[in-house]
C-alpha positions as CSV (number, residue, x, y, z in Angstrom):
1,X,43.5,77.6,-48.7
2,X,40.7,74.8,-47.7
3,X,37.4,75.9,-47.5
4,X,36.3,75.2,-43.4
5,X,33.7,73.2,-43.0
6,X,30.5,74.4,-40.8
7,X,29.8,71.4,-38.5
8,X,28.1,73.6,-35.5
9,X,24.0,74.4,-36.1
10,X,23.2,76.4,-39.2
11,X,21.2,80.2,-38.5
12,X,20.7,80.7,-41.7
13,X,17.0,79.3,-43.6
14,X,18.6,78.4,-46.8
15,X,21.7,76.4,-45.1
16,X,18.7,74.4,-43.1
17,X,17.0,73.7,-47.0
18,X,20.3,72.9,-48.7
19,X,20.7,70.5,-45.6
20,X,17.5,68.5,-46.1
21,X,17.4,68.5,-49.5
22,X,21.2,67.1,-49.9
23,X,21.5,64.4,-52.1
24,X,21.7,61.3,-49.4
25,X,18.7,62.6,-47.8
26,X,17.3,62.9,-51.4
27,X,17.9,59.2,-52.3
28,X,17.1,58.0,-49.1
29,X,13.8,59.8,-48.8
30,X,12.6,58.4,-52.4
31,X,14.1,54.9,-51.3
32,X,11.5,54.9,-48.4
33,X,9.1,56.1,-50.7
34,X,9.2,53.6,-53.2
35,X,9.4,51.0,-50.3
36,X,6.4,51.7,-48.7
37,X,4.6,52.4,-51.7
38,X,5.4,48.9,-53.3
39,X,4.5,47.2,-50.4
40,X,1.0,49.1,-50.2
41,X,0.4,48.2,-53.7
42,X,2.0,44.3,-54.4
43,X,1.8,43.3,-50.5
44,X,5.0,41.6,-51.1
45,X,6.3,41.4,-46.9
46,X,3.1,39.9,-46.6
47,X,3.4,37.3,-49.5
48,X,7.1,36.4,-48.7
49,X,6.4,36.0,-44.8
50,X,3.5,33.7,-45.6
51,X,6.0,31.5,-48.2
52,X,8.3,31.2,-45.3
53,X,6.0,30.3,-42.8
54,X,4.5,27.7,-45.3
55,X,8.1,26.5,-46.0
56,X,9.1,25.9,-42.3
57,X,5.3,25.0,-40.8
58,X,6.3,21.3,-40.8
59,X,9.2,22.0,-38.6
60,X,7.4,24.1,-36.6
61,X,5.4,23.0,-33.2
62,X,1.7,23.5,-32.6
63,X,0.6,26.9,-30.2
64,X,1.3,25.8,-27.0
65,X,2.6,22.2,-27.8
66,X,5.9,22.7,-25.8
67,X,4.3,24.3,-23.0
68,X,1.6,21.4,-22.6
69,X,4.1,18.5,-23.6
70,X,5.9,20.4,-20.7
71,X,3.1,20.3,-18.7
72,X,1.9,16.5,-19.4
73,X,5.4,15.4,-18.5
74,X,5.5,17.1,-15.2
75,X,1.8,15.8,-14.4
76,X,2.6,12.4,-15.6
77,X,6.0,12.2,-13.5
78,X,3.9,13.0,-10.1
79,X,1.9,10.4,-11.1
80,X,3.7,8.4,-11.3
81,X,5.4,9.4,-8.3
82,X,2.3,9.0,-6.6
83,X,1.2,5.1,-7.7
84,X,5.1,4.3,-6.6
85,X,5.0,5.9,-2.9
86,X,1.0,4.2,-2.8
87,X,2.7,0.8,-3.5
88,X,5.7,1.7,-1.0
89,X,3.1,2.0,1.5
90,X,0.8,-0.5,0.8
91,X,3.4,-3.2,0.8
92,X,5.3,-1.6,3.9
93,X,1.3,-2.1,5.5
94,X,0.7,-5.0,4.5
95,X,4.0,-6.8,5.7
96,X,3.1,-5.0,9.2
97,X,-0.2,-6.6,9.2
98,X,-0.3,-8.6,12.5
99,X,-3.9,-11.0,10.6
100,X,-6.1,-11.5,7.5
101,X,-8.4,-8.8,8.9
102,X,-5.7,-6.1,9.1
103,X,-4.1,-6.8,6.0
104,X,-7.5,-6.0,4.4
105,X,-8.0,-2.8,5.8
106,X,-4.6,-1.5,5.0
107,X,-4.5,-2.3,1.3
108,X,-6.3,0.8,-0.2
109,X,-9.6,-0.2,-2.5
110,X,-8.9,-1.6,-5.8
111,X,-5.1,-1.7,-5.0
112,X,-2.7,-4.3,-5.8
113,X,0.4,-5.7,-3.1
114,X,3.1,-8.1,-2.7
115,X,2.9,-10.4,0.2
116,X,5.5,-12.8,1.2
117,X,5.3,-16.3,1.4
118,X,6.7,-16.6,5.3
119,X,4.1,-13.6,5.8
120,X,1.3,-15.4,4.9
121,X,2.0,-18.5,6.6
122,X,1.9,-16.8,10.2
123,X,-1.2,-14.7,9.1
124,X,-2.5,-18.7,8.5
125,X,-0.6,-20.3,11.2
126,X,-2.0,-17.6,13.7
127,X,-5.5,-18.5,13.3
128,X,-7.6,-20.8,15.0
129,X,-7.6,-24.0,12.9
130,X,-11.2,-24.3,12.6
131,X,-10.9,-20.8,10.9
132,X,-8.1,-21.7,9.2
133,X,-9.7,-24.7,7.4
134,X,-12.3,-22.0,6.5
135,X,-9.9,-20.0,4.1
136,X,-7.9,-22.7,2.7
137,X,-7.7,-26.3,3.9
138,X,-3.9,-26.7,5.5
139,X,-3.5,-29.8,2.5
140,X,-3.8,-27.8,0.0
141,X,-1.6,-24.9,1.2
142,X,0.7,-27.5,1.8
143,X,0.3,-28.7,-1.8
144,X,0.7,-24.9,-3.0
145,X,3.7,-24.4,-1.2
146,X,5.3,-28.0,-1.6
147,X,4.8,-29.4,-4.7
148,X,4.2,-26.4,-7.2
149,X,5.8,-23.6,-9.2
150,X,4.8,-20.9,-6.7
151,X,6.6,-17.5,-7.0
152,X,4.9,-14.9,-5.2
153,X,1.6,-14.2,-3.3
154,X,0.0,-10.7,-4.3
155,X,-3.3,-9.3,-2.7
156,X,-5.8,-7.0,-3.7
157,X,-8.6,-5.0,-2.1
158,X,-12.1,-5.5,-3.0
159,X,-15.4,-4.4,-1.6
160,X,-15.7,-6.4,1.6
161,X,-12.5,-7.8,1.8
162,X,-9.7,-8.7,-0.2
163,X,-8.3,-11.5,-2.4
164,X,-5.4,-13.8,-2.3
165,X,-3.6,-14.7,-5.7
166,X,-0.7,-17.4,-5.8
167,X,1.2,-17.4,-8.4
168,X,3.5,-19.2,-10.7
169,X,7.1,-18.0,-12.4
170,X,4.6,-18.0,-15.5
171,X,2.4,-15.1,-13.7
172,X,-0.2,-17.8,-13.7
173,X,-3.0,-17.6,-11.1
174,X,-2.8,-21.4,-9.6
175,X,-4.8,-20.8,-6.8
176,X,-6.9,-17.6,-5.1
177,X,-8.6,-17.4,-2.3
178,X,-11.6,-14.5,-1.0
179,X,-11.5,-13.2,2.2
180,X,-14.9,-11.8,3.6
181,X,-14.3,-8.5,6.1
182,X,-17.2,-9.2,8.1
183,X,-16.3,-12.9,8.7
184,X,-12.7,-11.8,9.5
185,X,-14.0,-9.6,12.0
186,X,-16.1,-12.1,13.5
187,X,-13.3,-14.2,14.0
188,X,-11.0,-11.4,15.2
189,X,-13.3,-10.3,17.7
190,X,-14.1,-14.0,19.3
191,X,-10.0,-14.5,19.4
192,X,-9.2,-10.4,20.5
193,X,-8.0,-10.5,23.8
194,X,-10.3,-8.5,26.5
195,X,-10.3,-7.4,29.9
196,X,-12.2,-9.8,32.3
197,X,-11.0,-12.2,34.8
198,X,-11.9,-16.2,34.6
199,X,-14.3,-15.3,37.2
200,X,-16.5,-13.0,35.2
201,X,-17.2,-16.1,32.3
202,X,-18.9,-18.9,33.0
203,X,-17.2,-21.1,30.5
204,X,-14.5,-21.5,32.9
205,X,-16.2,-21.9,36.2
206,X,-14.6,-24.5,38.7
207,X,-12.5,-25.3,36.0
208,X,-9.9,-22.8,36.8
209,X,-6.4,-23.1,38.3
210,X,-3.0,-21.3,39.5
211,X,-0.4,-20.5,36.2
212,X,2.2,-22.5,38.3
213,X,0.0,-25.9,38.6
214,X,-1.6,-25.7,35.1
215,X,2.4,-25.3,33.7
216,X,3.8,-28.0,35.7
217,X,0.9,-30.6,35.0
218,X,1.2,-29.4,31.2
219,X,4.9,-29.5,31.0
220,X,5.2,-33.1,33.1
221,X,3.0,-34.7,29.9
222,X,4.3,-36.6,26.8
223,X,5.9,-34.5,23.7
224,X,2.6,-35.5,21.1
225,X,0.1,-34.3,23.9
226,X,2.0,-31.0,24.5
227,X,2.5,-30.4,20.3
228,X,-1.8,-30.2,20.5
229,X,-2.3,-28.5,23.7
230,X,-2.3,-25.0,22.0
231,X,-3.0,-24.2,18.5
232,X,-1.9,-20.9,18.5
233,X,0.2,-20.2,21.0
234,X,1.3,-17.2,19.3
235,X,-1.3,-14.9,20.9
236,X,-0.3,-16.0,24.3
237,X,3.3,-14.9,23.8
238,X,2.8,-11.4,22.3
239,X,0.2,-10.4,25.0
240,X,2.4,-8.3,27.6
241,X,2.5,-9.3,31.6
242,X,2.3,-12.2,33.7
243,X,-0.3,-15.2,33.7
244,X,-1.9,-15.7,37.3
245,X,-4.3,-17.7,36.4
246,X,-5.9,-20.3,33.6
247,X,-8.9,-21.8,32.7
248,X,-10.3,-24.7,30.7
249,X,-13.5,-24.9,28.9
250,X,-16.4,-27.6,29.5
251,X,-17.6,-27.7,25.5
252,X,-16.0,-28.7,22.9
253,X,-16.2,-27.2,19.3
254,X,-15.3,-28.9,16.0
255,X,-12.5,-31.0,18.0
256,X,-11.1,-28.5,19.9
257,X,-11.5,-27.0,23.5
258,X,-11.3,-23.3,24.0
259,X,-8.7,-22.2,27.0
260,X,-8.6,-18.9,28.8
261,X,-5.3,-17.4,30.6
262,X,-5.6,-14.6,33.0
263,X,-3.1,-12.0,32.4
264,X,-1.7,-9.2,34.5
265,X,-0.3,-5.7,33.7
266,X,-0.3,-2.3,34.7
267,X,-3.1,-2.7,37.2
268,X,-5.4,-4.8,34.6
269,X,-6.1,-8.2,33.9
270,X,-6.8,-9.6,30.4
271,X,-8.0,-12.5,29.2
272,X,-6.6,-14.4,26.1
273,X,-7.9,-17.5,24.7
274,X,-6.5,-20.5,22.6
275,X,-7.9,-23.5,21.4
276,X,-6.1,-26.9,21.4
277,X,-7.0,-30.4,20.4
278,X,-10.2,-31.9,22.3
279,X,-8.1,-35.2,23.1
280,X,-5.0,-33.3,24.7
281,X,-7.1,-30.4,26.3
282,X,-8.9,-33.6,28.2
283,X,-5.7,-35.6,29.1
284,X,-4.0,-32.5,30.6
285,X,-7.9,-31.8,32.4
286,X,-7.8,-35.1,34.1
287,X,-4.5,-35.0,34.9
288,X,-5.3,-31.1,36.6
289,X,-8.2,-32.7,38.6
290,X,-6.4,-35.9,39.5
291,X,-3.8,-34.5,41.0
292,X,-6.0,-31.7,42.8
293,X,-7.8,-34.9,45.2
């Protein structure tokens, strides 16, 4: 007959001994002891995690090494983010930039930005040509575009103004030009349209007649004398409304005569003034005057 085994909770003091002192428990116990002891006494855990952590320190990064490489890469991407939409704009500016003077005051300080060839020739084109001849004399832009290895046109900003570079398919500088701020304004603000009437400026006293009589007298002259009527005739086409009236100028500057056209819009009239050649602004004066008696 088998012996049944007591698996519920022993009542009895000596069961509880004979269960803790069992022979398992026994080796178990002493195991742990001897354990613990060693390690107390020889520090071996210590010794053998060192020799692994000297074994594998080469393989191993730095504290913190993944979280700032981590960090440096996200800080250098928005960087670099950052320089890319600043050139974005700056190049989206400056091919909006309607003159010299504007173009400098949208390219941001110490920045660099393409500008395109057909760009910079109506920025040129646009001004006066006694201001013109100021930044580069038309023969030599003519030689920069015509006869050399020119590639691309970039600008940069600088304190007061900005600077032109042309250059080659090398990347060499063949030309640059400085543009002064100041003297940019100056120009802008003689040329700027305003609002006046040919009345109000003395300039054009008695010397001013009806849109339709100064056209037809202008349009009834020869091809070469209508070519240097107007140097920039540009400004008179963008300005908005219609001419009533315009006026010519008794003094001559440099070789050219200033003229003044009378616009109207909204209520307002505005005055816009071109230059053109001193010889043609005369012919088509006499021819105004003659046919006036």
């Amino acid at each position: 007959m088998t012996q049944n085994k007591k698996w519920h909770e022993p009542f009895e003091p000596s069961e509880w001994l004979k269960r803790i002192f069992s022979c398992l428990n026994t080796v178990i116990f002493i195991g742990a002891a001897l354990f613990i002891f060693s390690e107390l006494r020889f520090d071996w855990c210590e010794k053998l995690t060192g020799s692994y952590l000297a074994m594998s320190n080469a393989n191993r990064p730095e504290t913190g090494t993944v979280w700032k490489a981590g960090k440096s890469s996200y800080r250098a991407k928005a960087h670099l983010k950052n320089i890319i939409d600043d050139r974005h704009t700056s190049a989206r500016n400056a091919g909006e930039a309607g003159s010299f003077l504007e173009l400098s005051s949208k390219i941001l300080p110490g920045q660099w930005t393409h500008l395109e060839s057909p760009h910079f020739k109506q920025l040129y084109l646009d001004l006066p040509d006694s201001y013109a001849r100021e930044i580069i004399d038309p023969a030599e832009l003519i030689w920069l575009f015509g006869t050399t290895d020119l590639n691309r046109i970039l600008c940069k900003s600088k304190p007061g103004g900005i600077v032109i570079y042309f250059l080659d398919t090398g990347n060499r500088v063949i030309r640059d030009i400085e543009l002064d701020a100041d003297r940019l304004a100056f120009i802008e603000e003689k040329e700027r349209p305003f609002k006046a009437n040919l009345d109000a400026i003395p300039e054009f006293k008695n010397r001013i007649f009806p849109a339709e009589k100064f056209f037809s007298v202008l349009l009834d002259l020869p091809g070469d004398i209508n070519h240097d009527l107007m140097i920039n005739p540009g400004k008179l086409l963008r300005q908005p409304g219609k001419i009533l009236r315009a006026g010519i100028s008794e003094e001559a500057d440099s070789g050219y005569i200033k003229m003044g056209f009378e616009f109207y819009h909204k209520g307002e009239t505005t005055i816009v003034t071109v230059k053109g050649r001193e010889w043609a602004v005369w012919r088509l004066s006499l021819s105004l005057t003659g046919e006036s008696k």
